[in-house]
Structure formats: structure tokens, C-alpha cells
Backbone bond lengths (Angstrom), bond angles and torsions (degrees), N, CA, C in turn:
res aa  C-N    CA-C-N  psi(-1)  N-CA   C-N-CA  omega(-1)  CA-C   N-CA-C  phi
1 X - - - 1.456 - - 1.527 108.84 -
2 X 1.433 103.93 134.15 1.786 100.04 -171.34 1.364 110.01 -77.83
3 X 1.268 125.80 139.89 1.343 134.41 -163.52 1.432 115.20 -53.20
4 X 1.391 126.83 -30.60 1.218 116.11 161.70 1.743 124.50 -63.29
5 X 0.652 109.16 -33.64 1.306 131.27 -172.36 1.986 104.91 -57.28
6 X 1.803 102.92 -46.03 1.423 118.71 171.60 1.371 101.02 -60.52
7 X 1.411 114.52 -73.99 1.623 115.90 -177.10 1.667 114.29 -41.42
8 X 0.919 112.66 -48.63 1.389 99.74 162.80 1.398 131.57 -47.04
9 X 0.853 109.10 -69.13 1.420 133.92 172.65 1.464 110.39 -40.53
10 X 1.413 129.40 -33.76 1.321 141.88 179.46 1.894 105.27 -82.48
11 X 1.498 94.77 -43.79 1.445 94.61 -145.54 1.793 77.26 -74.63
12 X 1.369 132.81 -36.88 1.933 134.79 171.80 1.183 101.21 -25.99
13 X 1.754 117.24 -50.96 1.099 135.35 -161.42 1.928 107.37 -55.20
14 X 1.125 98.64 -66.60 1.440 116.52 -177.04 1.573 112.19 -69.88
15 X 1.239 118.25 -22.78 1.478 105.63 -168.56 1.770 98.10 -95.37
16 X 1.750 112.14 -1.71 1.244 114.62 177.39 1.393 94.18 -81.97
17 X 1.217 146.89 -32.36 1.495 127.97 170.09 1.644 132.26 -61.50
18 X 1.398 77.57 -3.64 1.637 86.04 163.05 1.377 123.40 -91.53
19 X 1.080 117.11 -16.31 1.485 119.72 -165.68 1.460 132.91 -69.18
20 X 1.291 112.19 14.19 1.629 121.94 -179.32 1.921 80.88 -132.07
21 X 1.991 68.40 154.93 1.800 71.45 -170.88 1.128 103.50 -89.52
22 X 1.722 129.56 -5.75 2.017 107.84 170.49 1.061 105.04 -114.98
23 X 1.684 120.96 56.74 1.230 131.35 120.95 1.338 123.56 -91.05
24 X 1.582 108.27 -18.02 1.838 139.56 177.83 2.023 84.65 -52.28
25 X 0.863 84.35 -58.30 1.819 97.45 -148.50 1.423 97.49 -89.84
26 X 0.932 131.15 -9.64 1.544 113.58 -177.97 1.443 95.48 -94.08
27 X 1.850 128.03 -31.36 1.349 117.86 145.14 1.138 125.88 -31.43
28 X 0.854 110.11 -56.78 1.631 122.73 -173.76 1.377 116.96 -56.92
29 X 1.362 105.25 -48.46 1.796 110.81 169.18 1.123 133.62 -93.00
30 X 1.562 104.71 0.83 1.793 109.18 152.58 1.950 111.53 -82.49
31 X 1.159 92.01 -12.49 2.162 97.11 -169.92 1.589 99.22 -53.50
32 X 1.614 123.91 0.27 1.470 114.56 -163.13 1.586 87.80 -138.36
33 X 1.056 100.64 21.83 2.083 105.75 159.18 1.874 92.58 92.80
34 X 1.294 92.60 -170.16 1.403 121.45 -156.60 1.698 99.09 -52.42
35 X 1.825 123.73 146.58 1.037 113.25 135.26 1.407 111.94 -146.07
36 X 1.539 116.29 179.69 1.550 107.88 172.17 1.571 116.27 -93.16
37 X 1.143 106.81 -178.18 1.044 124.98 -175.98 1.415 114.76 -51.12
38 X 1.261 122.22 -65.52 1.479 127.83 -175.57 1.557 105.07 -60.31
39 X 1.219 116.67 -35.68 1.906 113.11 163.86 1.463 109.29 -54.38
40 X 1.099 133.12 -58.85 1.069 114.94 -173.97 1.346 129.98 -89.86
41 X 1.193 114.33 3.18 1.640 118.41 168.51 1.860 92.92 -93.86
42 X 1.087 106.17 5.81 1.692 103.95 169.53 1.454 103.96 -83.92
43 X 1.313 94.41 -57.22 1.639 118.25 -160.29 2.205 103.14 -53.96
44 X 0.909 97.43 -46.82 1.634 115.72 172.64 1.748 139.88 -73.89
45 X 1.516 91.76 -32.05 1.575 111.53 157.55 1.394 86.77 84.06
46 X 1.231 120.47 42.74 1.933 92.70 160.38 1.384 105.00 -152.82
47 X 1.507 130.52 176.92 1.280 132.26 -179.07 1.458 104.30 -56.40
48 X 1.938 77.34 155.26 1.378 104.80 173.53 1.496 131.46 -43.80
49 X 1.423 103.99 -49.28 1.139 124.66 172.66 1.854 126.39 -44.46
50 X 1.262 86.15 -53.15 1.721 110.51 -170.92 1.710 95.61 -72.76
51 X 1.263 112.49 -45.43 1.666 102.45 172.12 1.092 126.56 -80.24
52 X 1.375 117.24 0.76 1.662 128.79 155.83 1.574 110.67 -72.97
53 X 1.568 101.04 -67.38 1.985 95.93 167.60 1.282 123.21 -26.51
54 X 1.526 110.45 -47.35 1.748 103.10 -163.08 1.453 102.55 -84.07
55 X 1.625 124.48 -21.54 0.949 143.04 -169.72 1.781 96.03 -52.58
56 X 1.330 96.54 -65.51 1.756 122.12 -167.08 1.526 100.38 -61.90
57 X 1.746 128.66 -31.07 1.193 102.85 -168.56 1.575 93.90 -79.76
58 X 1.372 132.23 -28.99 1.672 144.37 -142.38 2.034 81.60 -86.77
59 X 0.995 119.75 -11.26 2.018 106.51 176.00 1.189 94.03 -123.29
60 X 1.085 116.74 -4.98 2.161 114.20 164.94 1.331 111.00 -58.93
61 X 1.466 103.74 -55.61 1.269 115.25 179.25 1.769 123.45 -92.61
62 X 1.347 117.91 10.14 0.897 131.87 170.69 1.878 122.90 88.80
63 X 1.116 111.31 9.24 1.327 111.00 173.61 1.169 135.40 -75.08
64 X 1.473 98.73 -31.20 1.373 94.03 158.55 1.764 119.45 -132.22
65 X 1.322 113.67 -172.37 1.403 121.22 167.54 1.128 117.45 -140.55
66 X 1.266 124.74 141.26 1.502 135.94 163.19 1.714 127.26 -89.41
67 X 1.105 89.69 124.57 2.059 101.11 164.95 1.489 123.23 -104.84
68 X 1.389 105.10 109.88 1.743 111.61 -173.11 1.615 107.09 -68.42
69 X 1.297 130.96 134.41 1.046 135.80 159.58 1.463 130.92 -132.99
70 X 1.447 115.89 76.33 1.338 125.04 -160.17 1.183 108.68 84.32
71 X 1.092 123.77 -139.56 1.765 134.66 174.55 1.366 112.96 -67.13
72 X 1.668 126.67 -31.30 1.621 126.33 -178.52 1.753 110.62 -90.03
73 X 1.222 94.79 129.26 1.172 97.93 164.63 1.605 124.83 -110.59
74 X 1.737 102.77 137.82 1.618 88.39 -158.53 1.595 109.91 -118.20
75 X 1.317 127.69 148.38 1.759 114.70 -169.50 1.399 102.66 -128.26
76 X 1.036 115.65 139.15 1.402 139.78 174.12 1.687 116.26 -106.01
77 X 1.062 131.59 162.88 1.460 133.44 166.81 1.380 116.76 -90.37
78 X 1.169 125.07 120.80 1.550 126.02 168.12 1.220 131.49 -18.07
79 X 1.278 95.05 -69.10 1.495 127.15 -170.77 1.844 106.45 -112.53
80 X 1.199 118.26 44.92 1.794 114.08 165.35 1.529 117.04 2.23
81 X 1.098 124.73 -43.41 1.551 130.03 178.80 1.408 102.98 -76.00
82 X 1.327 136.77 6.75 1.267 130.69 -177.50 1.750 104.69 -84.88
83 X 1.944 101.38 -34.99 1.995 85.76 166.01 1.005 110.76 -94.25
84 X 1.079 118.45 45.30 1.714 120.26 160.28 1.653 102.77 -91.30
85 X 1.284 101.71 -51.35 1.806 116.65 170.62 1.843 105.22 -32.70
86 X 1.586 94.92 -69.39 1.661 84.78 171.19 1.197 153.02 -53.38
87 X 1.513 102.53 -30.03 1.351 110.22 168.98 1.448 114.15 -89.63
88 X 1.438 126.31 3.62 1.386 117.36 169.86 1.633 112.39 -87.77
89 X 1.839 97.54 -26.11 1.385 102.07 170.00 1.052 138.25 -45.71
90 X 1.969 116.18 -37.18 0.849 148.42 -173.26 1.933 91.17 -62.95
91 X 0.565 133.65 -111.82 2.119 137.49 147.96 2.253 93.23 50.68
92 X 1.715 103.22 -59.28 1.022 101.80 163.12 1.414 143.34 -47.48
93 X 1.131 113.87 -51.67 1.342 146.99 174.75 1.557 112.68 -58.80
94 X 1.205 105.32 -52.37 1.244 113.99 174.78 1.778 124.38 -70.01
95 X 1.908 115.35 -15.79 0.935 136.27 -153.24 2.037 75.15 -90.95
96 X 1.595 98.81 -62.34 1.639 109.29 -171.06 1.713 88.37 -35.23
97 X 1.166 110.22 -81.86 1.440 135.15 -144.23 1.635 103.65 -33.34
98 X 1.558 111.63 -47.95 2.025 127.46 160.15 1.119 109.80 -48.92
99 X 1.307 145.47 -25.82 1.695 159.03 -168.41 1.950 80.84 -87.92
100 X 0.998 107.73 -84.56 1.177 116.00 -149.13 1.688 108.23 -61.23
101 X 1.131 128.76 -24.88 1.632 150.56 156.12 1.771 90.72 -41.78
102 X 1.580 119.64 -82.10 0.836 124.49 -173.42 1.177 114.22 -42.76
103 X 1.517 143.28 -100.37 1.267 160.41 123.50 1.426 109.03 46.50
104 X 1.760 108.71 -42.46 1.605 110.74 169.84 1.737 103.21 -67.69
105 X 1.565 93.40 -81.44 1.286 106.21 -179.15 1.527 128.29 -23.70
106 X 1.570 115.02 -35.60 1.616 119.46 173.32 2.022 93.52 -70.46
107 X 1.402 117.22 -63.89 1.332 113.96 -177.21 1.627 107.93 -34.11
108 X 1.205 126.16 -71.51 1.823 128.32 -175.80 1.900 103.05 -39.89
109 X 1.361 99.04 -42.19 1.549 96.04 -176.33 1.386 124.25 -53.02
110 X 2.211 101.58 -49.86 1.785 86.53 172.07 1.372 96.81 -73.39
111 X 0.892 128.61 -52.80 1.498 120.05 -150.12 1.902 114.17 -28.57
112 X 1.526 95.35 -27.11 1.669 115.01 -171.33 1.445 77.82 -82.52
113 X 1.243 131.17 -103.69 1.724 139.78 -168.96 1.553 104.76 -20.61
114 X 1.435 115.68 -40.64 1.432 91.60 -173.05 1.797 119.48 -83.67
115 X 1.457 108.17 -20.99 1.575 120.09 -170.54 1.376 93.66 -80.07
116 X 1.740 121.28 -35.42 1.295 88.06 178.95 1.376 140.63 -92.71
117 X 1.196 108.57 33.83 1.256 113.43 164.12 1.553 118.21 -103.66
């Protein structure tokens, strides 16, 4: 398989661990270093459980890791520059969001030109 073809295929891999949004945010709330578990099923508002799942897919794929310490277990991000990714994402969003500002604003315009006639 030609080497691009791997990198691709890898990088599908990894950008699929992004794809639920409290894996979005549990990025997001490791970008300020380590926490445990019960912090961040705080930080997110939902069961324990469900922030363990996303937990498990986000070190499936390698983003993060955990350090046991007694009963808490605590996870950090691999690679720290990975919520950098998110917040540049954000850059996107914001690009849509000017499209869609516009796009209204031309709509209200005929809507004025056309009623008043």
C-alpha cells in the first residue's frame, strides 16, 4: 500500500476519535493538564459510565493515557498540541458562521425589494 494511502488511512483513524462531541470536550479539558475521572464526568454533565466510554475510545486511539493512583484514575493527552487542533477548528466554524450572517442578510434584503413593490 503506497504510503500515502497508510497516512491517510491512519490519520481517518484518529480524526474518528474525534467524532462525538464529549470526546470534543474532554480534549478540551485535558488542554490544562491532567484530570480524573470524576472531574471530568463533572466537567461534561453526564454519567460515569459514558465518560469512561469516550474515555476508552480517546486511549484506543492513542490520545490519551491514564495514571492509576489508588482508586482515581487520572488522563492526560499524549500529544498537548492535540487542543490546539480544536481550537483552530473552531477558525472553521466561525468561517461557516460569516457565510451564513451574509446569506441571511442578502435574503432580508430581497425580501424588502421584493414586498415593496
Amino acid at each position: 500500500m503506497p504510503s500515502r494511502a497508510i497516512a491517510a488511512r491512519e490519520l481517518a483513524k484518529l480524526f474518528g476519535a474525534f467524532s462525538h462531541p464529549d470526546r470534543v470536550r474532554i480534549v478540551e479539558a485535558l488542554r490544562e493538564g491532567e484530570r480524573d475521572v470524576n472531574a471530568l464526568q463533572e466537567t461534561l454533565g453526564v454519567s460515569h459510565s459514558r465518560t469512561s466510554q469516550n474515555l476508552a475510545v480517546l486511549r484506543a486511539h492513542h490520545v490519551v493515557v491514564e495514571r492509576k493512583e489508588g482508586r482515581h484514575v487520572y488522563y492526560r493527552l499524549v500529544h498537548p498540541e492535540v487542543a490546539e487542533w480544536v481550537l483552530a477548528g473552531l477558525r472553521f466554524l466561525e468561517a461557516d458562521l460569516a457565510d451564513v450572517v451574509q446569506r441571511r442578510m442578502a435574503i432580508e434584503a430581497a425580501r424588502q425589494v421584493w414586498t415593496d413593490k
